[in-house]
C-alpha positions as CSV (number, residue, x, y, z in Angstrom):
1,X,20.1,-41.3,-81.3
2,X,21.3,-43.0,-84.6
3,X,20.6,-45.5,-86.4
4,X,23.7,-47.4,-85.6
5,X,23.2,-46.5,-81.9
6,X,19.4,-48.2,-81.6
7,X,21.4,-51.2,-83.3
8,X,23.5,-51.5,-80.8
9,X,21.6,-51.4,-78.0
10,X,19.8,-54.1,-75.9
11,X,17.6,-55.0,-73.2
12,X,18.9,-56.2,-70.0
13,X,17.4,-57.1,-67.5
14,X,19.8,-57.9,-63.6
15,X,17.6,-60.5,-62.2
16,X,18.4,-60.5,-58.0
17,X,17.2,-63.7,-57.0
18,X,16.6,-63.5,-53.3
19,X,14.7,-65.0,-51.1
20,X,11.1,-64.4,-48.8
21,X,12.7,-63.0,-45.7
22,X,15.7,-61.5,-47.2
23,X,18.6,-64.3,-45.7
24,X,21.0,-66.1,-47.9
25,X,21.0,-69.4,-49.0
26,X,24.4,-70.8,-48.3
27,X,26.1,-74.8,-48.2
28,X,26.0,-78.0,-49.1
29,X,23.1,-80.2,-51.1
30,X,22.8,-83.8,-51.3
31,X,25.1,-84.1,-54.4
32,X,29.1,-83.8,-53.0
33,X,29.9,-81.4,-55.5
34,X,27.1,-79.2,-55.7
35,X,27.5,-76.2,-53.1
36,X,24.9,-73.2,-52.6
37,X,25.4,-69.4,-52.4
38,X,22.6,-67.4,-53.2
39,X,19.7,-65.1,-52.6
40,X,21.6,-62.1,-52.3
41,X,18.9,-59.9,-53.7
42,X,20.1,-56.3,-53.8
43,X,22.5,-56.8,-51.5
44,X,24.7,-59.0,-54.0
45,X,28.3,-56.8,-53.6
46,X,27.4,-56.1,-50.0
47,X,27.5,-60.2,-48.8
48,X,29.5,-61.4,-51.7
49,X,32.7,-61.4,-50.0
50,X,31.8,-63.3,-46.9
51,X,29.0,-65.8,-48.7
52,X,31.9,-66.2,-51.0
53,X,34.4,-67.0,-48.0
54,X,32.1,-69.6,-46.1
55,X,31.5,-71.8,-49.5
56,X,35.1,-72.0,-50.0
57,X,35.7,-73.1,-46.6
58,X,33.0,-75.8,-46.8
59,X,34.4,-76.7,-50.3
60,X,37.7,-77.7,-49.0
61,X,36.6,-78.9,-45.1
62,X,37.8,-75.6,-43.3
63,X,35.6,-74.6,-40.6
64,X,33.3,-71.8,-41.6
65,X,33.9,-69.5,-38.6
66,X,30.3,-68.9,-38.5
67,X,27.3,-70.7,-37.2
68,X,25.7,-72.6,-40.0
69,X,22.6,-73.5,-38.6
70,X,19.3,-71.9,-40.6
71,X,21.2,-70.5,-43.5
72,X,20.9,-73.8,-45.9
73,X,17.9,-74.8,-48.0
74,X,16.9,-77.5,-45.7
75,X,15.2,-74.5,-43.6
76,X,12.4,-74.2,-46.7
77,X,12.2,-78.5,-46.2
């Protein structure tokens, strides 16, 4: 490896943030504009799309298509 090529390189580290049992953390908080979707864990790409979908519905007061019961952060209250 050259010199210019150790340079270069860097430490990264992917942090997956998820949570104890592996479910999502998804909705609203107590502030209006503050909205949660995370947890993903290694399966980040793999629930990204529909996490993704059910935020923006609650962002702009669709219905969410799903049941919403036990996936916000109150369960952890």
């Amino acid at each position: 490896m050259s010199d210019l090529s150790r340079r270069a390189a860097c430490r990264h580290n992917a942090a997956r943030p998820m949570t104890p049992e592996s479910a999502l953390i998804l909705g609203s908080t107590c502030h209006d504009n503050l909205f949660l979707n995370m947890g993903h864990g290694t399966l980040g790409w793999t629930m990204s799309l529909g996490s993704s979908r059910f935020v923006a519905d609650l962002v702009f007061g669709h219905s969410t298509g799903i049941d919403s019961d036990g996936l916000g952060l109150g369960r952890y209250a």
